[in-house]
C-alpha positions as CSV (number, residue, x, y, z in Angstrom):
1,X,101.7,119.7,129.9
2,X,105.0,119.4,131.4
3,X,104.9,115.7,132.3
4,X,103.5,114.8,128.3
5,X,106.6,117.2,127.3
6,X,109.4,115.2,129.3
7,X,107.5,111.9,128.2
8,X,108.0,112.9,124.5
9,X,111.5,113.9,125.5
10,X,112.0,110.6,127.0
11,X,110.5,109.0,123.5
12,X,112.9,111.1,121.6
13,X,116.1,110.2,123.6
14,X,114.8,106.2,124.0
15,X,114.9,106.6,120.1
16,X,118.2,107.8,119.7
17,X,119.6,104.8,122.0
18,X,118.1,101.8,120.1
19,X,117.8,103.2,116.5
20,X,121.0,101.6,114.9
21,X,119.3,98.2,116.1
22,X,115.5,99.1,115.2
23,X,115.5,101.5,112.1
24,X,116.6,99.5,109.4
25,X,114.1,100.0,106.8
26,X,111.7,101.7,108.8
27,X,110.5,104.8,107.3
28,X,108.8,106.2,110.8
29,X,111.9,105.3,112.9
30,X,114.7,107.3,111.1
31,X,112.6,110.3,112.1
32,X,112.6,110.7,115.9
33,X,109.4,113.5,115.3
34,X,107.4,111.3,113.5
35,X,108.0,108.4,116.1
36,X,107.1,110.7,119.0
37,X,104.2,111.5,117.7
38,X,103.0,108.2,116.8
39,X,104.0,107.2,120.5
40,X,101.8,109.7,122.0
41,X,99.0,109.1,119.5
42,X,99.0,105.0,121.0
43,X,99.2,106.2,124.8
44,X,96.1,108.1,124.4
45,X,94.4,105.3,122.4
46,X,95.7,102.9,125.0
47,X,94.4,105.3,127.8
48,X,91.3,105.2,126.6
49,X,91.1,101.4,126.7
50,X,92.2,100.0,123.1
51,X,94.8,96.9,123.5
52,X,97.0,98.5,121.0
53,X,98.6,94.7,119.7
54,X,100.6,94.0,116.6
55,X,99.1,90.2,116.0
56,X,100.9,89.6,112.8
57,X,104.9,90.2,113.0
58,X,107.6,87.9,111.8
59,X,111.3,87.7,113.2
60,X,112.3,87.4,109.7
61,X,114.6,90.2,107.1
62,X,116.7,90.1,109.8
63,X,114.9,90.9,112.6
64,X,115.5,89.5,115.9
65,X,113.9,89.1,118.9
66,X,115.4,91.8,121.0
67,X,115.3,94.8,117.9
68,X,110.9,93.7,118.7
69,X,111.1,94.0,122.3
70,X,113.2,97.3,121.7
71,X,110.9,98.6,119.2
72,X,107.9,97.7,121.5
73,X,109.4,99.4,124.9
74,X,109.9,102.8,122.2
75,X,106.1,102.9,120.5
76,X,104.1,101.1,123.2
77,X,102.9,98.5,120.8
78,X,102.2,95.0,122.0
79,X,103.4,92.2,120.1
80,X,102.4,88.6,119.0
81,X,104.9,86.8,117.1
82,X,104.2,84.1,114.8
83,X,106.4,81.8,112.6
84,X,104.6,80.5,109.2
85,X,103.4,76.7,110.0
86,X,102.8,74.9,106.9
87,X,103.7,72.6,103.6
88,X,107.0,74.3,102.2
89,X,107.3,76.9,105.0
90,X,109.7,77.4,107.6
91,X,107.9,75.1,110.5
92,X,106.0,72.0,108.9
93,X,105.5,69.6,111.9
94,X,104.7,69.3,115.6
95,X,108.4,69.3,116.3
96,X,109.1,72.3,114.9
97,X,106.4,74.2,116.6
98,X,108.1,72.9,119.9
99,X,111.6,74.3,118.7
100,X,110.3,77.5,118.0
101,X,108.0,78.0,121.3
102,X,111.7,77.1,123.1
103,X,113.1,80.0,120.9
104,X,110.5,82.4,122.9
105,X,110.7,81.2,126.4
106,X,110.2,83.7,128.6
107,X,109.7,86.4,126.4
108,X,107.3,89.4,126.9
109,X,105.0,88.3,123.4
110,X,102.2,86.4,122.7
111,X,102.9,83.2,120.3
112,X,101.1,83.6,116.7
113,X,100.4,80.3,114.6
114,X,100.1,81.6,110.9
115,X,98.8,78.5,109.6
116,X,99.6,78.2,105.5
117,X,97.4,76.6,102.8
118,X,94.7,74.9,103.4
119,X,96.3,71.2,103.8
120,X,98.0,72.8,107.7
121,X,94.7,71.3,109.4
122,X,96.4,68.0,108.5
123,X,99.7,68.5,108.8
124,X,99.7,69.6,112.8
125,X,98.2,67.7,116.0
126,X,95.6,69.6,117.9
127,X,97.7,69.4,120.9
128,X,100.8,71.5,119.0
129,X,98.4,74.1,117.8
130,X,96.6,74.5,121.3
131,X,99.9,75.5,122.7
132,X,100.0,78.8,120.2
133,X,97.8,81.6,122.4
134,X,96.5,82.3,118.8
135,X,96.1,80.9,115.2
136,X,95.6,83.1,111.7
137,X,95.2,82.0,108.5
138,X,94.6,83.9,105.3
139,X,93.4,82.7,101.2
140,X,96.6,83.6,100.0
141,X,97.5,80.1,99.6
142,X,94.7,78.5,97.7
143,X,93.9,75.8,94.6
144,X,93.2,78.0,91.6
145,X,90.9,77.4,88.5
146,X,93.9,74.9,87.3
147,X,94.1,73.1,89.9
148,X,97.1,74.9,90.7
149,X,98.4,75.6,94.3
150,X,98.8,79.0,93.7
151,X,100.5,81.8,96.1
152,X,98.7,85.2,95.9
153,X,101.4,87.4,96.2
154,X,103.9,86.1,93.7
155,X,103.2,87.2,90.3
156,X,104.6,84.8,88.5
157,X,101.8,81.8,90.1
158,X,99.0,84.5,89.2
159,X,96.8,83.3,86.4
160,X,93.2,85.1,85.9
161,X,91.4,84.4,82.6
162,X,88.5,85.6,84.6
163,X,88.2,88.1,87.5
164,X,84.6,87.4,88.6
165,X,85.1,83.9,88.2
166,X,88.6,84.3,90.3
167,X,86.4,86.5,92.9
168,X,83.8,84.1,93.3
169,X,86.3,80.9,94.2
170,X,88.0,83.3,96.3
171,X,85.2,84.3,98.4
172,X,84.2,81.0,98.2
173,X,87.6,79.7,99.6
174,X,87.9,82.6,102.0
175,X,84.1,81.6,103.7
176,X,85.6,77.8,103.5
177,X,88.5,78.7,105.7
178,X,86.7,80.3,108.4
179,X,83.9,76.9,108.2
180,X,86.2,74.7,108.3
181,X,89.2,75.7,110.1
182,X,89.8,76.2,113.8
183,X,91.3,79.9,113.3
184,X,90.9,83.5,115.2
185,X,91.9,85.9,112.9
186,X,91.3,86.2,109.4
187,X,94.6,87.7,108.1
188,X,95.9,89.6,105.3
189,X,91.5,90.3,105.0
190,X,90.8,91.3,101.2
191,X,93.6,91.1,100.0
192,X,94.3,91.2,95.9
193,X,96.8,90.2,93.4
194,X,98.5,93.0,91.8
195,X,97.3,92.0,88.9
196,X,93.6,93.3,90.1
197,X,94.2,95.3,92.8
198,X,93.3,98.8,91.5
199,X,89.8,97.4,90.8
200,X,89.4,96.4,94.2
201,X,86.7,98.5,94.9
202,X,84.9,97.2,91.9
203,X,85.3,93.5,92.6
204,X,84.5,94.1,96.3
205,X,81.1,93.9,96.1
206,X,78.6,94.6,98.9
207,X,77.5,91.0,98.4
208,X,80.7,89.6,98.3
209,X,81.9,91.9,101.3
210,X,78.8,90.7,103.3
211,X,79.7,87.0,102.6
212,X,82.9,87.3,103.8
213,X,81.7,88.8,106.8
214,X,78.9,86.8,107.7
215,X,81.1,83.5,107.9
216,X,83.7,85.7,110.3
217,X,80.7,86.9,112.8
218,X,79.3,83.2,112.6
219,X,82.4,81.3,113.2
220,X,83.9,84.0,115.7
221,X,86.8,85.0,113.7
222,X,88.0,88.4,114.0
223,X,88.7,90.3,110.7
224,X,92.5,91.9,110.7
225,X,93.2,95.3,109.8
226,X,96.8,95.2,107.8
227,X,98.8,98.4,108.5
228,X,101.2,97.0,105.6
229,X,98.5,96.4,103.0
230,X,96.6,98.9,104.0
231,X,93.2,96.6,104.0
232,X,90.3,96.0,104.3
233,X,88.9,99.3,102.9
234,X,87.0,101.2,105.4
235,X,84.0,100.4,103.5
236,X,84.6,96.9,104.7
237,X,85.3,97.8,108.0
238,X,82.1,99.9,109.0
239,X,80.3,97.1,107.1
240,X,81.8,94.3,109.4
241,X,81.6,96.7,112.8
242,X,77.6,97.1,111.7
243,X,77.3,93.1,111.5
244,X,79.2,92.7,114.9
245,X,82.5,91.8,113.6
246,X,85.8,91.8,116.1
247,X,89.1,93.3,114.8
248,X,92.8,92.8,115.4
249,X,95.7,95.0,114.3
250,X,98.9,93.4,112.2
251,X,101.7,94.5,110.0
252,X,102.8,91.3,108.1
253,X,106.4,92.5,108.0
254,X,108.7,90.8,105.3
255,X,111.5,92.7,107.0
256,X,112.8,94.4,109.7
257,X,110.4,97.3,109.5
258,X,108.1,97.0,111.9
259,X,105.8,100.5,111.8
260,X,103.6,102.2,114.1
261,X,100.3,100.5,113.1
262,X,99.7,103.8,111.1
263,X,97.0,102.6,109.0
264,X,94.7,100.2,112.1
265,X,94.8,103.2,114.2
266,X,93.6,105.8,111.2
267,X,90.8,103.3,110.8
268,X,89.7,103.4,114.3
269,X,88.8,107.1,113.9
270,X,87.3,106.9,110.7
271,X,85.2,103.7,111.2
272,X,84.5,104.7,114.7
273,X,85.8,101.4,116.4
274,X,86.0,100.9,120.0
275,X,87.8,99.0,122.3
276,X,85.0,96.6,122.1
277,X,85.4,96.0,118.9
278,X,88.8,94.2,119.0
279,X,90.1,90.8,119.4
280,X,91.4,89.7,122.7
281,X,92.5,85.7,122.0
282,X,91.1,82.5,124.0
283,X,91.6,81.4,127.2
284,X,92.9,77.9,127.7
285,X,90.2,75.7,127.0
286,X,88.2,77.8,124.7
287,X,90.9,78.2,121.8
288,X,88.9,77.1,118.3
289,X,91.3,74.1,117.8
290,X,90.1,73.0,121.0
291,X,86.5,73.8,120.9
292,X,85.6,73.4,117.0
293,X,88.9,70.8,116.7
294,X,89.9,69.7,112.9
295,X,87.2,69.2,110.3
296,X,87.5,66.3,107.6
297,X,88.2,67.7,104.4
């Protein structure tokens, strides 16, 4: 009792040092209770064997590489940073992976690829991508019923006529990624358009749910949990865990806020994960871009 007391002591005072650097618009951190208690909530997860890893985090808003590291040494949360590699995103060749691994030398994270639209497979060599510990891909990028290279999650590139109709090429493109590209995670998983969000529970079908999971457990993709989204719904989750799905835990940050992974670790309880159940990338070797290389489109 005494030892978890000075420990959350410890949390508290750690806080307090590094908060003008780490709180920015991070809800959890301007409250040195709340923190605490997420901290101890991820050593006893982490005790009991979970890797406790934030896959999906950005050094973007403002955020740099030493606020992470600070904000990891406070909540105990591993990280994996990723820049977004793709047509009209910040990296879009081989060279620019290299300049970015150089940005990371030496630092205590794993390297993300968050490869963007669907034309990334020919945009990057093998080689480049094999150097990444770890690539993720969403549908968020995808060619609509127009034709249209449209972006999910800007409103104004959103056009649907139909919503089973925009469900069933989205499924359809979402099963297509994981086929066809050499990816780990599937990020961002289930994710809507404000436009139809609030019906996501209707448009999620069980068949649609069990499509999407099917070509993750095939391809061996793990299935990410979204602290900032809050998705997939736990639904989704048991469903996957039943069919032998893996997981990984990410936060997507636009910003500086970072979080404590509130939502992935309410949704080990209440699916009943364990640390079996999560993703652990590829050795060298036996990374997909290596093993299933770049299909033909």
């Amino acid at each position: 009792m005494v030892f978890r007391m000075a420990t959350t002591i410890l949390m508290v005072l750690e806080l307090a040092a590094v908060s003008a650097s780490v709180r920015a618009q991070d809800k959890a951190a301007a409250d040195p209770a709340a923190v605490a208690k997420a901290c101890a909530r991820i050593h006893r997860l982490k005790e009991r064997g979970f890797p406790i890893v934030d896959y999906h985090s950005h050094l973007k808003g403002g955020l740099t590489l030493d606020e992470l590291l600070a904000h990891s040494r406070l909540t105990g949360i591993s990280y994996g940073v990723a820049p977004n590699c793709g047509r009209g995103f910040p990296v879009t060749d081989d060279a620019g992976i290299e300049r970015w691994l150089k940005g990371l030398a030496g630092a205590p994270v794993l390297r993300g690829m968050q490869a963007e639209g669907r034309e990334w497979v020919g945009v990057f060599s093998p080689q480049a991508v094999a150097r990444f510990d770890y690539v993720f891909s969403d549908a968020m990028t995808f060619t609509d019923h127009r034709g249209k290279r449209t972006r999910l999650w800007i409103k104004a590139e959103v056009d649907i006529p139909d919503k089973e109709a925009f469900m069933d090429r989205y499924v359809k493109t979402i099963v297509g990624i994981m086929d066809n590209e050499p990816i780990d995670i599937y990020a961002n998983s289930t994710f809507l358009p404000a436009a139809i969000a609030p019906e996501y529970d209707r448009l999620w079908t069980r068949e649609r749910m069990q499509r999407v999971i099917a070509a993750a457990v095939r391809n061996g993709v793990a299935i990410e949990i979204n602290a900032r989204y809050r998705l997939p719904s736990p639904a989704f989750i048991k469903l996957a865990k039943s069919q032998g799905a893996k997981f990984s835990f990410g936060t997507n940050n636009g910003d500086r806020n970072l979080g404590t992974l509130d939502y992935c670790l309410d949704m080990i309880d209440e699916c009943g994960l364990t640390p079996q159940d999560m993703f652990v990338p590829k050795p060298a070797g036996r990374k997909p871009v290596e093993v299933r290389g770049f299909k033909k489109p």
